[in-house]
C-alpha positions as CSV (number, residue, x, y, z in Angstrom):
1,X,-69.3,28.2,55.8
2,X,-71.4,26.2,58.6
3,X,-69.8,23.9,60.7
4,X,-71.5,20.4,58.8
5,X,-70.1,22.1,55.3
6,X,-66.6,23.2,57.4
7,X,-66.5,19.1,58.4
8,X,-66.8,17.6,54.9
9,X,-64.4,20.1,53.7
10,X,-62.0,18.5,56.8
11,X,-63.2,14.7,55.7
12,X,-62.1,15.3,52.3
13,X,-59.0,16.8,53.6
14,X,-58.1,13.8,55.3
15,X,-58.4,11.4,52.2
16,X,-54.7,12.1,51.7
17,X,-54.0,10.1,55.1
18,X,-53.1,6.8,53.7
19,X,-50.6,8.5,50.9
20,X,-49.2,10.3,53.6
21,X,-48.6,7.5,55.8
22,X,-46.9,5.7,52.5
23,X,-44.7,8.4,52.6
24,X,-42.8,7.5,55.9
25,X,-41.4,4.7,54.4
26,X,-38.6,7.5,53.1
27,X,-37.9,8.4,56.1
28,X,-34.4,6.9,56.3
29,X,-33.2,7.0,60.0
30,X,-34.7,8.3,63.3
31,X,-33.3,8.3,66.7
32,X,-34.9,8.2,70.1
33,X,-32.9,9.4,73.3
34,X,-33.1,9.1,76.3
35,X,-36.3,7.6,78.4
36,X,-37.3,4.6,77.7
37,X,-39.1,2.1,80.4
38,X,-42.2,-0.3,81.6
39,X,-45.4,1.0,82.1
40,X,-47.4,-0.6,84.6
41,X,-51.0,0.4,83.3
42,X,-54.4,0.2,85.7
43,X,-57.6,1.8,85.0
44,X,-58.3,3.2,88.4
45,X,-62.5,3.9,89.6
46,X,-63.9,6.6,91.5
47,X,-64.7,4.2,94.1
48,X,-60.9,2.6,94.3
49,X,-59.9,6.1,95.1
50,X,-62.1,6.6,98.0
51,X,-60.9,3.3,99.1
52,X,-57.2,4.5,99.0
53,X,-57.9,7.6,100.3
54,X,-59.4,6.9,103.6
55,X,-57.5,4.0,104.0
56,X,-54.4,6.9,103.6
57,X,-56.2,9.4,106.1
58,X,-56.5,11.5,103.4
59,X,-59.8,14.1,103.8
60,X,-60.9,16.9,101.1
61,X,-59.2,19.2,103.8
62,X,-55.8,17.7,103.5
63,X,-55.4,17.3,99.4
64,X,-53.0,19.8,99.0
65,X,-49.0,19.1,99.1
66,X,-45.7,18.9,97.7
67,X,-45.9,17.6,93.9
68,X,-43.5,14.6,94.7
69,X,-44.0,11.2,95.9
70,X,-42.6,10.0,99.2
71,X,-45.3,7.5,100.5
72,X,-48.4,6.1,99.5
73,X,-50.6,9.3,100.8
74,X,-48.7,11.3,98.4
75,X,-49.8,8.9,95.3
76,X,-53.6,9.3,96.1
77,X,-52.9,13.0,96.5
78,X,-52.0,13.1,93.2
79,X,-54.4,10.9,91.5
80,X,-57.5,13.0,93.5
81,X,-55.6,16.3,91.6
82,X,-55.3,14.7,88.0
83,X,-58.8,12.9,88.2
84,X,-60.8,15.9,89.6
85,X,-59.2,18.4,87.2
86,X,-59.4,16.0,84.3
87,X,-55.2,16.5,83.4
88,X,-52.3,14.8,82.9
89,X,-49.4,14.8,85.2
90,X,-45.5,12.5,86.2
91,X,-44.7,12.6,89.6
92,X,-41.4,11.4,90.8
93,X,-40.7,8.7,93.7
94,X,-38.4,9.8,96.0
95,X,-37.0,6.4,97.3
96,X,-38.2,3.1,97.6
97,X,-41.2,3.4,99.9
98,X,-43.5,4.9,97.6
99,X,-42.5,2.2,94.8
100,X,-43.3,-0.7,97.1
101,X,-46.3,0.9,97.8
102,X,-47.8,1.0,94.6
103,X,-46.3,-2.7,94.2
104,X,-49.1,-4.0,97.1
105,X,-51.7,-1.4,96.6
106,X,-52.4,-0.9,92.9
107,X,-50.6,-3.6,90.8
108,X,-51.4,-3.5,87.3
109,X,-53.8,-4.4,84.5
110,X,-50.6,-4.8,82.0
111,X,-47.5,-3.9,81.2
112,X,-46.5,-1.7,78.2
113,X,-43.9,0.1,76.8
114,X,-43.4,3.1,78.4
115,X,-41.1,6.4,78.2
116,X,-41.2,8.8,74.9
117,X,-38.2,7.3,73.4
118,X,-39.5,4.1,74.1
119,X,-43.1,4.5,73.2
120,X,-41.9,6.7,70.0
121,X,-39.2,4.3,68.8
122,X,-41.9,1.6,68.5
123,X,-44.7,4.1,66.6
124,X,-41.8,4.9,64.0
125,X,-40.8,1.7,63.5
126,X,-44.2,0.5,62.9
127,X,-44.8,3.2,60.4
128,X,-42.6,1.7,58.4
129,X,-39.7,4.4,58.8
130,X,-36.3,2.5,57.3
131,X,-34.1,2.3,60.2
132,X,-35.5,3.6,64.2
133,X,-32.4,3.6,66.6
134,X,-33.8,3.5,70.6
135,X,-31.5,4.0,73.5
136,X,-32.4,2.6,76.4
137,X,-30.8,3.3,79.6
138,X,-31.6,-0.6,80.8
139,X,-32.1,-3.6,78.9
140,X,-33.0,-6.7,80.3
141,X,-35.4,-9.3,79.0
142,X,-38.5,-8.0,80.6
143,X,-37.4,-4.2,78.5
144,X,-37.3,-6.2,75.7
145,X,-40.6,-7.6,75.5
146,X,-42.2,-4.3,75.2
147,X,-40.5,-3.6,72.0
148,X,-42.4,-4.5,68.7
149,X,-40.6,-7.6,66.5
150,X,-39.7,-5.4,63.9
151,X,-36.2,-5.7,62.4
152,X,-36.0,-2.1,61.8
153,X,-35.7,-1.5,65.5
154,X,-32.6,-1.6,66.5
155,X,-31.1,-0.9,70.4
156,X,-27.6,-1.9,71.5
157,X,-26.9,-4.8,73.2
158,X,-24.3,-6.1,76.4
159,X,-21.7,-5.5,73.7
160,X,-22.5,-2.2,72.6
161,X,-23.4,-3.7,69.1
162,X,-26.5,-2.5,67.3
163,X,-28.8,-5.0,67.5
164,X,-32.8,-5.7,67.3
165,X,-34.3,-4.6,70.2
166,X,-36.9,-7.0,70.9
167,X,-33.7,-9.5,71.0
168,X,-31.4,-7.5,73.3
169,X,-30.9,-8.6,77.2
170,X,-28.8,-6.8,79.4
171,X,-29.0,-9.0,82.0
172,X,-27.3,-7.1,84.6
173,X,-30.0,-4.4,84.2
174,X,-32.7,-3.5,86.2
175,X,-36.6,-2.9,85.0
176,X,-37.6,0.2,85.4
177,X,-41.3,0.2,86.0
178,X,-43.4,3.6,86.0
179,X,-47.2,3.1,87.1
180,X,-49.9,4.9,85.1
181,X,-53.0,5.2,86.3
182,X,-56.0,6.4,84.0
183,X,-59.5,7.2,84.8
184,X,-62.4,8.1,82.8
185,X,-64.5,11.0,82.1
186,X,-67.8,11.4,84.7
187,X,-66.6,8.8,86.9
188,X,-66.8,10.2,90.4
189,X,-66.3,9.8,94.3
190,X,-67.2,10.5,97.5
191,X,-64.8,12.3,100.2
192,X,-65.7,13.6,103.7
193,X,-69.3,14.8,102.2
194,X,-67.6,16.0,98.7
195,X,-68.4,14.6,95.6
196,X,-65.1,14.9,92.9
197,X,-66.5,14.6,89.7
198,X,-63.7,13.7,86.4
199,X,-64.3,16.4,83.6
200,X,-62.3,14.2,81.0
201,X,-60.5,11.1,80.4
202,X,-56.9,11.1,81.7
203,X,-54.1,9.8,83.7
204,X,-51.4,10.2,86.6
205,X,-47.7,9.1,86.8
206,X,-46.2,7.6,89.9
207,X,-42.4,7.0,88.7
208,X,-40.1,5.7,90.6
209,X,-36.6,5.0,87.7
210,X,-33.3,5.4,89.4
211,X,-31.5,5.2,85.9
212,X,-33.7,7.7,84.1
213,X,-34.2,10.1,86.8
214,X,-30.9,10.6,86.2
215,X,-30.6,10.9,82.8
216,X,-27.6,7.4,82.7
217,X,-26.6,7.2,79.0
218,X,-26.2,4.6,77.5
219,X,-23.0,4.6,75.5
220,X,-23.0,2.0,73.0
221,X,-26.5,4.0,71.7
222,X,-24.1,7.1,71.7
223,X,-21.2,5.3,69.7
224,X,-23.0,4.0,67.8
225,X,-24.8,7.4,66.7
226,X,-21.5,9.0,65.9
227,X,-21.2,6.3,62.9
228,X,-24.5,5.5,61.8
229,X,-26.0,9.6,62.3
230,X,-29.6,10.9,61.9
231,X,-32.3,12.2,60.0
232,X,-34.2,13.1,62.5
233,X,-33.6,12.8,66.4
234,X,-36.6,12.6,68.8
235,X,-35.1,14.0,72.2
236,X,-36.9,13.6,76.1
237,X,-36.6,12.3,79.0
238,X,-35.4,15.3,81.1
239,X,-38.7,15.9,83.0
240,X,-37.5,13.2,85.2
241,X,-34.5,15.1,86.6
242,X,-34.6,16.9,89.6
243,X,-33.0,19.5,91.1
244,X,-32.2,17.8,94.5
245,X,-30.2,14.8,92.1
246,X,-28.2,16.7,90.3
247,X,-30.2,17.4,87.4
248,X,-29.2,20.8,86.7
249,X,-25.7,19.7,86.4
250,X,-26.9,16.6,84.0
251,X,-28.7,19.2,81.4
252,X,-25.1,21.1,81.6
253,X,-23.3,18.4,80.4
254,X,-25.7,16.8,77.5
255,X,-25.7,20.2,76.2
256,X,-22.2,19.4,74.2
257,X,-23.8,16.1,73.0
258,X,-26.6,18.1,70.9
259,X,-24.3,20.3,69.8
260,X,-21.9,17.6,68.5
261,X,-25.2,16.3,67.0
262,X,-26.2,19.0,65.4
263,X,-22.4,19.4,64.2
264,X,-22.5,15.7,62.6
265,X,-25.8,15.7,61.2
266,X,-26.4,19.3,59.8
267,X,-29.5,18.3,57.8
268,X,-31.1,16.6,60.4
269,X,-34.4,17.6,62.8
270,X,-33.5,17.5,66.1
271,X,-37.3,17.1,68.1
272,X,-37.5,18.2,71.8
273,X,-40.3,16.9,73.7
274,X,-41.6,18.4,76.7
275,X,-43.3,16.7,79.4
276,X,-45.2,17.0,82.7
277,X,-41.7,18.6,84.6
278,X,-42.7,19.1,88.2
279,X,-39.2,20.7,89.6
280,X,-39.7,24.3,88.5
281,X,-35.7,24.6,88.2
282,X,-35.5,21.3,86.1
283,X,-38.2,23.2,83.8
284,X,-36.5,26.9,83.6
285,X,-33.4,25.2,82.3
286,X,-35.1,22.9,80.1
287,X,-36.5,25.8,78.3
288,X,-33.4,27.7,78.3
289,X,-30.5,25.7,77.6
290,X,-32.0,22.6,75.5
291,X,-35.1,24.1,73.7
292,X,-32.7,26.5,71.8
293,X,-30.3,23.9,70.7
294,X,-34.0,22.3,69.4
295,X,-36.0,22.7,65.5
296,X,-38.7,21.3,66.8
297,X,-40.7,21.4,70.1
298,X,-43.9,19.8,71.3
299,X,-46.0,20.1,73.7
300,X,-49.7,19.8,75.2
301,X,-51.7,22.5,76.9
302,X,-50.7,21.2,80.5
303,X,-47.1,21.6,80.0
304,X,-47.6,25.0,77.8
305,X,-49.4,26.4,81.3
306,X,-45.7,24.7,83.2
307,X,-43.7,26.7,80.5
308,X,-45.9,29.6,81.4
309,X,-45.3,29.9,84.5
310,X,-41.2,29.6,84.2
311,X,-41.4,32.3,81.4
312,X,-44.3,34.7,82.2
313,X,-45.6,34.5,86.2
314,X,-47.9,37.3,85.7
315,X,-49.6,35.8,82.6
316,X,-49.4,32.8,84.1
317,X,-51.5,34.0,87.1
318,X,-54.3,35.5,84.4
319,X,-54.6,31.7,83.1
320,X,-54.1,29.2,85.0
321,X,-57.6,28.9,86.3
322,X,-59.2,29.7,83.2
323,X,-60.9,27.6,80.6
324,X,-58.1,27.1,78.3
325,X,-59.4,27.9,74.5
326,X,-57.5,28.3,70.7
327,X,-57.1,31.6,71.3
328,X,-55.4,31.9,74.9
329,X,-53.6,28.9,73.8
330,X,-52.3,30.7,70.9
331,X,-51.1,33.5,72.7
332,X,-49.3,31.5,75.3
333,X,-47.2,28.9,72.4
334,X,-46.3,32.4,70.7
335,X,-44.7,33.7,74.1
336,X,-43.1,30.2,74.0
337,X,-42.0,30.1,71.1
338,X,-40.1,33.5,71.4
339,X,-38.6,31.9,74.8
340,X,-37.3,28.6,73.2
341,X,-36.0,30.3,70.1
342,X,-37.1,27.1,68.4
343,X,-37.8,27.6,64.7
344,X,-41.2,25.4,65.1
345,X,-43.2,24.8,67.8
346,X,-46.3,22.1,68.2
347,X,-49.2,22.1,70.6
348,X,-51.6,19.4,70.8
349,X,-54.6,20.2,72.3
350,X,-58.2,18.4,73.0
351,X,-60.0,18.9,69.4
352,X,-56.7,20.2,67.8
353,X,-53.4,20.6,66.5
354,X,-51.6,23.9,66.6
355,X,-47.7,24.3,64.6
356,X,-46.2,28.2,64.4
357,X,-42.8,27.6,62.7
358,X,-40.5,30.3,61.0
359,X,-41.3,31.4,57.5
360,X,-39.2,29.5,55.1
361,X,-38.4,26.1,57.7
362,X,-37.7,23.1,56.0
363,X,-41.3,21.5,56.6
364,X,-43.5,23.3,54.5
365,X,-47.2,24.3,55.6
366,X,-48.6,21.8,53.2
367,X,-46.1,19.6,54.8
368,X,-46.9,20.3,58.3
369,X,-50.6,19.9,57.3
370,X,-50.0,16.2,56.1
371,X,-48.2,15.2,59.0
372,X,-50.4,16.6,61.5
373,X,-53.3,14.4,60.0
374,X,-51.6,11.3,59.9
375,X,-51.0,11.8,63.6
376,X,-54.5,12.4,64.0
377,X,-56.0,9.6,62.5
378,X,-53.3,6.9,63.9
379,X,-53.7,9.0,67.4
380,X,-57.5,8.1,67.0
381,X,-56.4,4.3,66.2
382,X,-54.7,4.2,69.4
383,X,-57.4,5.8,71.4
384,X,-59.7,3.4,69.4
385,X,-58.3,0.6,69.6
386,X,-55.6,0.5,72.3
387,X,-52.8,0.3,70.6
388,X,-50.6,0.7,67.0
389,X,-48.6,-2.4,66.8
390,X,-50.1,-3.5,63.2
391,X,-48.8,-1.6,60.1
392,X,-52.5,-2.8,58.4
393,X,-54.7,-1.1,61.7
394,X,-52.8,1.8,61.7
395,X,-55.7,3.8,59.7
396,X,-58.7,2.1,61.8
397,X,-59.7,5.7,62.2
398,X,-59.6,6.6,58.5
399,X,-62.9,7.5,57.3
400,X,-64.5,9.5,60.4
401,X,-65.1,12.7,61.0
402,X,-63.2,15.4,62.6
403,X,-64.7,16.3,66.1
404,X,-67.3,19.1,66.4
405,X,-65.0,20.5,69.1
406,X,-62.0,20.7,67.0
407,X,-63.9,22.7,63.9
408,X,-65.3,25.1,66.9
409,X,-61.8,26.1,68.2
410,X,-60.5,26.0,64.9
411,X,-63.1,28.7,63.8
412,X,-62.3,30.2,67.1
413,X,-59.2,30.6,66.3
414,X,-59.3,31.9,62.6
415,X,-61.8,34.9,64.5
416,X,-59.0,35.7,66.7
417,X,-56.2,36.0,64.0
418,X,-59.0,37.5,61.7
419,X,-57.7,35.3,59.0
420,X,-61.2,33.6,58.0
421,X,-59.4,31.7,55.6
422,X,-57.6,29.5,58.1
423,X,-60.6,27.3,59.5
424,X,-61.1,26.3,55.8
425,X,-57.7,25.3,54.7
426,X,-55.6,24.7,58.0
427,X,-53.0,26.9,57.0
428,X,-52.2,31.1,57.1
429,X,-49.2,33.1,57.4
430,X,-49.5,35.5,60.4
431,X,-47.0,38.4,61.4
432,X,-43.6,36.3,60.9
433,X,-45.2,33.0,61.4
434,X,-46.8,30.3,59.3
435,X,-49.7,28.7,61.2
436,X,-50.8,25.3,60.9
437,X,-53.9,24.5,62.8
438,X,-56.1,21.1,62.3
439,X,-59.3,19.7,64.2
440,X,-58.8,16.4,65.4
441,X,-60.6,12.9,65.4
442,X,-61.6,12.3,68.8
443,X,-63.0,8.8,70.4
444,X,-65.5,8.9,72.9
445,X,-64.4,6.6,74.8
446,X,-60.4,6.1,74.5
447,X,-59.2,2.6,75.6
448,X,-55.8,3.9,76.3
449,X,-54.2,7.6,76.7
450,X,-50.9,6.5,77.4
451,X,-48.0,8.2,74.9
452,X,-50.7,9.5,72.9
453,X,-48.8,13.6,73.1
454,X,-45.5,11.4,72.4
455,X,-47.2,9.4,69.1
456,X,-48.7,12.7,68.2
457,X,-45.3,14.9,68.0
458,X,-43.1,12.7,66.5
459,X,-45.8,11.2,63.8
460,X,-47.0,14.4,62.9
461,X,-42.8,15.6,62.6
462,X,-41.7,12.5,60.6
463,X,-45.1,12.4,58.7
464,X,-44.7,15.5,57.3
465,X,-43.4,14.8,54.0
């Protein structure tokens, strides 16, 4: 089958969007623990970076450092390694410095809800799911406003009680305000003679959240849990731990939560979420003490080459200058998957969507399939039009294409397996796996990248129905 006749096959695949999408309204309760926070957005140019940088003395000699914030020179570091290599990564603030820095040197263009359970709570919710519970680690009036008017969102208030988010004001809480600064593809700069050229749209994150970083619960949310349980609980938020703040200790104890979870709600999905986890300890006990206690884990290439690295240092080493492709990524979520002992595990990727899941979980292929599209087209939306805070825009992106990049790494894929089959229906069973693979609607030019591996997860998890 050519590639024109393998994207009408796709288009017509993708028909079943809005049905699926009706769907969610089913969905009868989803949780979101534990980040949830401000984003202070800026698109930053080439030429502000070469600003910042030689106002911070920084050279192309002197890039390389620590992968933590302490002062402004640390911030540019990190946006010159993200913009030049075209990827994605959170950085933590250690202390105040780096935080009023950013404050008097970048500012904002806008602010936005930020965090996965946040950013999540609000795509459910708008999806139409029946009831979305959020916990929030603060809550005042400024937290509030970045939570959609919907009365199925629901976060608990100075009392404890359930209430709707968008109305709840913890006054005696604190914003907590991460900056994310995105750049776009073939921008470029000048350093010291160098040019840095960005291969693909993406951003960096300079946090700086004393309450998240270390993990503070709130305990109304968790009260509150105990009575009203979960269909499905869409878990995160430990990337932001470190080693040096106790954070080993702070997996330790939520470990007992999950289980009591899992112990209260035997039918539900319990979602992990992986993120950009810079402390390599924080990471290795992610992986193996909460990703087991997970169904479901998801992930983007970036963070599949972190997990690498904690689980395999010698493959690791092979990769991690490589061109990554359909089939090295393969290889690297099956190692994963066998490390997390997850029953299904979800990589999103640039052109595609990759499940492996256990033969005979819940979620079906056909299921999987489904939910994976929706995510796709409403992850298109938000790349196409900035944001999904309208139930009637939601499929703005229904209707076009599947990229010409996601059909090659599809095909790509279905050679390596040597399952032809799979680049024409999305779906094979391979070894003791099912695999559910789908090229992706992509926007040439995305207004907004933020949450967009968080919306993608949990919509193509819920929407799979």
């Amino acid at each position: 089958m050519t590639d024109t006749e393998l994207k009408e096959k796709w288009k017509r695949f993708y028909e079943t969007v809005p049905a699926q999408l009706e769907k969610v309204k089913k969905v009868g309760k989803v949780a979101t623990a534990f980040n949830t926070n401000i984003d202070a957005v800026v698109k930053i140019s080439g030429e502000k970076i070469a600003q910042l940088a030689q106002m911070c003395g920084i050279t192309s000699e002197n890039i390389q450092g620590p992968t933590y914030i302490t002062n402004g020179k640390d911030v540019v570091r990190g946006i010159i390694k993200c913009f030049s290599q075209g990827i994605a990564e959170e950085w933590l603030c250690e202390g105040v410095e780096a935080f009023e820095w950013l404050q008097n040197n970048i500012g904002y263009d806008r602010l936005q809800m930020g965090g996965q359970g946040g950013i999540v709570a609000n795509a459910i919710a708008v999806l139409k799911a029946q009831n979305v519970y959020v916990h929030t680690a603060s809550h005042p009036k400024l937290q509030a406003k970045q939570f959609l008017n919907l009365d199925n969102l629901q976060a608990s208030d100075y009392n404890g009680k359930m209430c709707k988010a968008c109305e709840v004001n913890r006054e005696n809480d604190i914003p907590l305000i991460h900056w994310i600064l995105e750049f776009d593809a073939g921008d470029k700069f000048e350093l010291n003679g160098k040019i840095y050229v960005c291969p693909k749209a993406n951003r960096f994150i300079a946090t700086y959240d004393p309450a998240n970083m270390k993990l503070k619960e709130d305990k109304g949310f968790l009260q509150n849990l105990d009575k009203l349980g979960f269909d499905y609980m869409i878990l995160s938020g430990y990337h932001n731990l470190t080693t040096a703040n106790g954070g080993i200790e702070r997996i330790k104890e939520t470990v007992p939560l999950i289980k009591k979870w899992k112990k209260n709600n035997p039918n539900a999905i319990i979602h992990l979420e992986l993120a950009s986890t810079q402390d390599i300890e924080i990471r290795k006990a992610i992986i193996e003490r909460i990703a087991p206690l997970a169904d479901s884990v998801g992930l983007n290439e970036r963070e599949a080459l972190d997990v690498l690295e904690v689980i395999d240092k010698s493959e690791f080493e092979n990769v991690k200058n490589v061109k990554l492709d359909a089939k090295l990524l393969f290889n690297m979520l099956c190692k994963i998957k066998d490390k997390c002992r997850s029953p299904r595990v979800q990589l999103h990727f640039f052109g595609m969507y990759l499940t492996l899941q256990n033969k005979g979980f819940r979620i079906n292929k056909e299921q999987n399939k489904g939910g994976m599209m929706l995510a796709a087209t409403i992850a298109a939306t938000k790349a196409g039009i900035g944001q999904i805070n309208e139930y009637e825009k939601l499929l703005w992106a229904q209707g076009r294409e599947v990229s010409d990049v996601g059909i090659k790494e599809l095909k790509n894929l279905a050679l390596h397996l040597d399952i032809p089959e799979l680049s024409e229906s999305g779906i094979c069973d391979w070894n003791n796996l099912e695999v559910i693979a789908v090229p992706t609607i992509l926007i040439e030019r995305p207004l907004t990248l933020v949450g967009m591996g968080d919306t993608i997860s949990s919509i193509s998890l819920i929407g799979a129905l």
